[in-house]
Backbone as CSV, one residue per row, in Angstrom:
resi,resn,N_x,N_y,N_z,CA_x,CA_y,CA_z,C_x,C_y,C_z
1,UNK,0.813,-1.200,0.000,0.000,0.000,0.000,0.863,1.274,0.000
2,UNK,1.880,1.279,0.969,3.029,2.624,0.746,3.575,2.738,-0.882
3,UNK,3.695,2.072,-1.573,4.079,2.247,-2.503,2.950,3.086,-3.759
4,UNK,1.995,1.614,-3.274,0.888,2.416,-4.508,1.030,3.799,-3.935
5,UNK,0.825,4.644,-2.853,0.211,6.054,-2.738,1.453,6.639,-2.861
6,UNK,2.644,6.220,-2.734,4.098,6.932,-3.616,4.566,6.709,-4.679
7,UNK,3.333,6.190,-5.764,3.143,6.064,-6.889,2.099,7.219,-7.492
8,UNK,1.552,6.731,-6.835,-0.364,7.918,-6.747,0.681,9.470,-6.397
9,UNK,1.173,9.876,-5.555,2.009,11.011,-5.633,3.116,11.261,-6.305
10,UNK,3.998,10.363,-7.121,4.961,10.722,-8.011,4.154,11.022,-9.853
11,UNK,3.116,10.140,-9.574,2.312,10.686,-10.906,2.188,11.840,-10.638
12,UNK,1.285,12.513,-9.635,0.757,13.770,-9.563,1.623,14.777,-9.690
13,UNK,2.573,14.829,-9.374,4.014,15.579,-9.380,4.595,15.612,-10.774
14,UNK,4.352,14.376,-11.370,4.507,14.795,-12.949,4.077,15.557,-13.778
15,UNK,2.573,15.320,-13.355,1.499,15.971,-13.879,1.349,17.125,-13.830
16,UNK,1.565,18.040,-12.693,1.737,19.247,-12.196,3.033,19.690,-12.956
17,UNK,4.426,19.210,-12.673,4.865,18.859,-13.635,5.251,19.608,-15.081
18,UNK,4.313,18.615,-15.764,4.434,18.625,-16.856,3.429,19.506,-17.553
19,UNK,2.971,20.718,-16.601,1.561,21.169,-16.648,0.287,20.580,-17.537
20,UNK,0.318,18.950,-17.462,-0.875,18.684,-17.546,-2.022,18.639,-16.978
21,UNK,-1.411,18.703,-15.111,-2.626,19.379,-14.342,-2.106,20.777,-13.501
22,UNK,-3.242,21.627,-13.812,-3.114,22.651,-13.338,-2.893,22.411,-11.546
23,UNK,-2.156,23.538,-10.675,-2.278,23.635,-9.525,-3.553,23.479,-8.890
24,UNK,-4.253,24.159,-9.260,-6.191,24.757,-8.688,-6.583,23.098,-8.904
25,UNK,-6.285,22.214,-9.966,-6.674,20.997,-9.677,-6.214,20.138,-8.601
26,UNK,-5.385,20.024,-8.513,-5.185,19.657,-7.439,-5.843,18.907,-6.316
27,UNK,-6.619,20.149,-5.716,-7.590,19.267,-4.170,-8.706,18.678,-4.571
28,UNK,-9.021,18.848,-5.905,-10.291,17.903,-6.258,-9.511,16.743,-6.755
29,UNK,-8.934,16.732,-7.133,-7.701,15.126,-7.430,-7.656,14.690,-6.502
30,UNK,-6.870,15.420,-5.044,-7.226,14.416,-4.242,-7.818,14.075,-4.053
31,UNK,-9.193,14.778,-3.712,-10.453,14.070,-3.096,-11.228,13.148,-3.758
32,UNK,-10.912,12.870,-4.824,-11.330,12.066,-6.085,-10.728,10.729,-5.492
33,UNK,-9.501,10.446,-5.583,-8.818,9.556,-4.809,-9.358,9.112,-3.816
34,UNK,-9.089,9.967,-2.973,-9.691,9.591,-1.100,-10.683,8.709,-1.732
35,UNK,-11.809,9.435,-2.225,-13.200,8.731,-2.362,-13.434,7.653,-3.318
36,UNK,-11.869,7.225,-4.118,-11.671,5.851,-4.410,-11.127,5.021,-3.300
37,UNK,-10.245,5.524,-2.766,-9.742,4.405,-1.301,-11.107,4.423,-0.303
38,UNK,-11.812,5.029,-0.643,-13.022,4.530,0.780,-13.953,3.404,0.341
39,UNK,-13.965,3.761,-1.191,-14.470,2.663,-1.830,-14.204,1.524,-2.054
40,UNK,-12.593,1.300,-1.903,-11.921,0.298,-1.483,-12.224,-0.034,-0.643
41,UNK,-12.498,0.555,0.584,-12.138,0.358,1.977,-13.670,-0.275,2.531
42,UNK,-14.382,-0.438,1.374,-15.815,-0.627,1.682,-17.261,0.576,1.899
43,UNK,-16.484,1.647,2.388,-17.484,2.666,2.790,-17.705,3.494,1.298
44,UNK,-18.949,2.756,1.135,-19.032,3.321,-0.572,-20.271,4.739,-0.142
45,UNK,-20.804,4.820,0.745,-21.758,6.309,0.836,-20.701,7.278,0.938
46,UNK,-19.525,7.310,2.009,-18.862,8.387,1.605,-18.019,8.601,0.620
47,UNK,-17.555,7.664,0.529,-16.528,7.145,-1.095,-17.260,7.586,-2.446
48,UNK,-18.565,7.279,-2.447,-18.902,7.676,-3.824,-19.185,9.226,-3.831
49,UNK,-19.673,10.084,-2.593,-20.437,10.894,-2.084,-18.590,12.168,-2.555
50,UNK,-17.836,11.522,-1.872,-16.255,12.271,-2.321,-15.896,12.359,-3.556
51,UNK,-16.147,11.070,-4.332,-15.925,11.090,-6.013,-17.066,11.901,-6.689
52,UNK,-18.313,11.781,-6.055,-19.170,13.149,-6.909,-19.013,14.490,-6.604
53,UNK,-18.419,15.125,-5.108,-18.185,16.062,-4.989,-17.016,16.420,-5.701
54,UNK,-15.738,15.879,-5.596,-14.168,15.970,-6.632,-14.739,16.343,-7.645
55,UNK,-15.908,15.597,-8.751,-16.357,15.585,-9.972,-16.884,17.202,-10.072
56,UNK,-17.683,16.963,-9.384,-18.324,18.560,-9.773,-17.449,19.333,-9.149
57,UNK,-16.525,19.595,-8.178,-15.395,20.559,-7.804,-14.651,21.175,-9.481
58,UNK,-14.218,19.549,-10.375,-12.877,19.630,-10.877,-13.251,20.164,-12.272
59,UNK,-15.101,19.778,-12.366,-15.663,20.322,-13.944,-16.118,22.077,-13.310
60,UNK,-16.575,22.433,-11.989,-16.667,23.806,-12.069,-15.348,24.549,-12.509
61,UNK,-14.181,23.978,-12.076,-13.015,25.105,-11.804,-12.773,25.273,-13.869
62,UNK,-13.114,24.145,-14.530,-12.585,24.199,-15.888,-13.949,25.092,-16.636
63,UNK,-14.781,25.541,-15.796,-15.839,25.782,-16.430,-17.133,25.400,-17.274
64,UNK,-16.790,23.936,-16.810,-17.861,23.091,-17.338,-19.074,22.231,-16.665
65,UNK,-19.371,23.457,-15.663,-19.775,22.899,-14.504,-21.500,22.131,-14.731
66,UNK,-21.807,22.635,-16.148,-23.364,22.029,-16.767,-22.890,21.446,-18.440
67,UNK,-21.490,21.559,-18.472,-21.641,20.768,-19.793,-21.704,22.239,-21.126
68,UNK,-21.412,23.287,-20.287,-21.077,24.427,-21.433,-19.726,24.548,-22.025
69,UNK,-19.564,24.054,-23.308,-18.808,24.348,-23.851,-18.167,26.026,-24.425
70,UNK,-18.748,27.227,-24.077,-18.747,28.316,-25.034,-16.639,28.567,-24.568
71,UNK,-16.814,28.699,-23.334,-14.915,28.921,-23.079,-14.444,28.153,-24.318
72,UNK,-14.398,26.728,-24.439,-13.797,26.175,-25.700,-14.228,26.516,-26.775
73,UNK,-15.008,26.500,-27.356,-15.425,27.382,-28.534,-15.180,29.095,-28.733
74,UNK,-14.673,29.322,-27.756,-14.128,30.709,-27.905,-12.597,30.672,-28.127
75,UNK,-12.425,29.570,-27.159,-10.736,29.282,-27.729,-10.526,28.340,-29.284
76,UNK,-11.114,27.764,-29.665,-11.152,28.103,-30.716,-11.116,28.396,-31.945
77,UNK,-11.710,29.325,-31.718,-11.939,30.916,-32.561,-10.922,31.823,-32.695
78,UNK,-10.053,32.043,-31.458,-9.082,32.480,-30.756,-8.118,31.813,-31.679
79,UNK,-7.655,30.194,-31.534,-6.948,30.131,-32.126,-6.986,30.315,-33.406
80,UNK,-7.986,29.540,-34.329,-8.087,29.914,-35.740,-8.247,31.536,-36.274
81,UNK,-8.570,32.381,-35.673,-7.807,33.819,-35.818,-5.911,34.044,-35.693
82,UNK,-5.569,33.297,-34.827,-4.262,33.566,-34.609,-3.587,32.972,-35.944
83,UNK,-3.855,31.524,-36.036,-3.237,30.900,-37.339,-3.649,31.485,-38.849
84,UNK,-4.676,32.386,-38.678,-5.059,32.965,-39.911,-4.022,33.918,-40.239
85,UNK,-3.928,35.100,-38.820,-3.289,36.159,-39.158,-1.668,36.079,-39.216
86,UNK,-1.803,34.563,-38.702,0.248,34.091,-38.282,0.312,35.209,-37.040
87,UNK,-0.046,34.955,-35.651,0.031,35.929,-34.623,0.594,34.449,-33.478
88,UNK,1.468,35.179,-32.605,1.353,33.979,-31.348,0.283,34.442,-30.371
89,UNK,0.189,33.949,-29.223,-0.967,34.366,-28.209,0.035,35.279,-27.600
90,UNK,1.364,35.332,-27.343,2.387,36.825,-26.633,1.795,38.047,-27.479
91,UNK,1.876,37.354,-28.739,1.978,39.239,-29.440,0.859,39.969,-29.127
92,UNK,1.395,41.598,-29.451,0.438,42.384,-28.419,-0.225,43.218,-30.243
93,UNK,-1.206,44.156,-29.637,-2.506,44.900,-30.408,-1.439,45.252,-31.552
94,UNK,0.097,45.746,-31.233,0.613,46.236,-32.349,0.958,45.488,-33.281
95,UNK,1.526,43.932,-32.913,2.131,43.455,-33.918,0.758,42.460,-34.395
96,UNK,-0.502,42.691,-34.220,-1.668,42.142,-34.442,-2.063,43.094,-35.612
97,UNK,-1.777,44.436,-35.694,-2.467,44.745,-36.744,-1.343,45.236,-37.991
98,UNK,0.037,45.055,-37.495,1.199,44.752,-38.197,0.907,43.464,-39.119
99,UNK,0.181,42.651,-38.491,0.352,41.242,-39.296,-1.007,41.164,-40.130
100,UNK,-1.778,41.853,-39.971,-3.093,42.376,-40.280,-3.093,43.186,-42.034
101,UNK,-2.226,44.241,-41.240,-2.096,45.562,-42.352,-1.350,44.246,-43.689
102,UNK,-0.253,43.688,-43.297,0.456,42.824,-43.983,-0.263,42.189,-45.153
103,UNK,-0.898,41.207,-44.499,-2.151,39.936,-45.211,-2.684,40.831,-46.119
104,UNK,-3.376,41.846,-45.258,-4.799,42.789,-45.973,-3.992,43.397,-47.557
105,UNK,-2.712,43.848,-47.577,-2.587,44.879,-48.582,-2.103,43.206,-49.684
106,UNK,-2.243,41.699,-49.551,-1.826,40.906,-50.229,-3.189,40.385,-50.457
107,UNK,-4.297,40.600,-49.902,-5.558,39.842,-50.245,-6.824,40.917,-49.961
108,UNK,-6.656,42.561,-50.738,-7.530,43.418,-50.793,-7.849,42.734,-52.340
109,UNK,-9.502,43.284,-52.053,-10.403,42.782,-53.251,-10.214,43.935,-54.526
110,UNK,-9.578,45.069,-53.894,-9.261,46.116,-55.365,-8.066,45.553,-55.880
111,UNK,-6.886,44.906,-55.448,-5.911,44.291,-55.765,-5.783,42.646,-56.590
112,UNK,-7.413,42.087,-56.552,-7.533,41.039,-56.815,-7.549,40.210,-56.007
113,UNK,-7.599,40.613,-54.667,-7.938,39.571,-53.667,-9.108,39.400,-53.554
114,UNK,-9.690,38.017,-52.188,-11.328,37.975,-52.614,-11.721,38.675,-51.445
115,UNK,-13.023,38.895,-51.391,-13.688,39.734,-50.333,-13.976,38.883,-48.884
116,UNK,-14.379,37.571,-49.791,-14.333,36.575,-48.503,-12.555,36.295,-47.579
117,UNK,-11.726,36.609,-48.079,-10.546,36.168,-47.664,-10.388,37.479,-46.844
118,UNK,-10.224,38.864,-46.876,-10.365,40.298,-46.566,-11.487,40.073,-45.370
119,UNK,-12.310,39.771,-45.465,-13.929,39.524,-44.676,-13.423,38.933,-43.107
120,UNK,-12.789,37.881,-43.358,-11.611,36.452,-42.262,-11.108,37.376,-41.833
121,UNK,-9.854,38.249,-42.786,-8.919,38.622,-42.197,-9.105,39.800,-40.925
122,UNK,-10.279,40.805,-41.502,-11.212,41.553,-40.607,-11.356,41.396,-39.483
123,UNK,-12.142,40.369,-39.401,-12.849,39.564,-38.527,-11.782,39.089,-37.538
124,UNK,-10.925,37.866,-38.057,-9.580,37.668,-36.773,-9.400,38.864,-36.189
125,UNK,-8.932,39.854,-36.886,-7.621,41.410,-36.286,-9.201,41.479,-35.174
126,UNK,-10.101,41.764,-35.623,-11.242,42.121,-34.444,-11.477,41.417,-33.518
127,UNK,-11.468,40.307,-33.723,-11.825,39.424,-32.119,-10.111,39.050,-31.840
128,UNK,-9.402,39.401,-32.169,-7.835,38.799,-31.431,-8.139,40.457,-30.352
129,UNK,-7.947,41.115,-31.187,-7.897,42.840,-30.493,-9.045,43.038,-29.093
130,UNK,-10.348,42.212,-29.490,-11.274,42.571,-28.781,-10.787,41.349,-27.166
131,UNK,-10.351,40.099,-27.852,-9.852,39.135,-26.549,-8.908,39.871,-25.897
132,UNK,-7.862,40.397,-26.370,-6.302,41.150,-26.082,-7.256,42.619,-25.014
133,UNK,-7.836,43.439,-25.505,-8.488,43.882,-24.862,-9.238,43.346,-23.320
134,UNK,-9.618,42.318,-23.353,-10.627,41.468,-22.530,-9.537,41.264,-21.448
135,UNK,-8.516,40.656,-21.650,-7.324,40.779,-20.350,-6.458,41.523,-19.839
136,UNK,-6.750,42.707,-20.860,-5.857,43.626,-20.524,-6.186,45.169,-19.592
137,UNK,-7.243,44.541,-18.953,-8.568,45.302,-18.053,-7.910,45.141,-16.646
């Protein structure tokens, strides 16, 4: 048994780690656990009662506390703006509409570019600017 749970803690340490789990996860991990060893241990009312609380702890903190996806679907959006305009998530409002002005004067519709391609490019520089905005409050 010492081993498994200095197994169960050298994973977690990876994980953290390797930022595949965030810090804030954390105490619902444990308690997720606990309320598998009680279940082991036979006491399945509090054991299961710990694994549903962990559950809904570990889906509120990610924001998915009913199964709403919009955070991910905003990211994204987020990203496929970034890969449109060739932007990283560091770069700031200037080199956003640096990379903007760029595209635009290679795919304006008086130049022979299309309107739908100009339309995208719009659209990214506006919601990258309007997110960049959103954290910068």
């Amino acid at each position: 048994m010492p081993f498994l749970i200095a197994l169960v803690i050298a994973m977690l340490g990876w994980a953290i780690w390797k930022g595949k789990l965030k810090i804030d996860h954390f105490l619902p991990v444990i308690m997720g656990l606990a309320g598998g060893f009680l279940v082991l241990r036979g006491n399945l009312v509090f054991g299961l009662g710990a694994i549903a609380v962990a559950v809904a702890w570990y889906r509120g903190l990610n924001g998915r506390l009913l199964g709403s996806k919009n955070k991910q679907n905003d990211q994204i959006v987020t990203d496929k703006a970034r890969l449109l305009l060739g932007v990283s998530r560091f770069d700031n409002a200037v080199r956003i509409r640096e990379r903007h002005r760029a595209l635009i004067t290679q795919n304006h519709p008086d130049i022979g570019g299309s309107e739908d391609r100009a339309r995208e490019l719009n659209e990214a520089r506006d919601h990258l600017l309007r997110e960049l905005e959103k954290y910068t409050r």
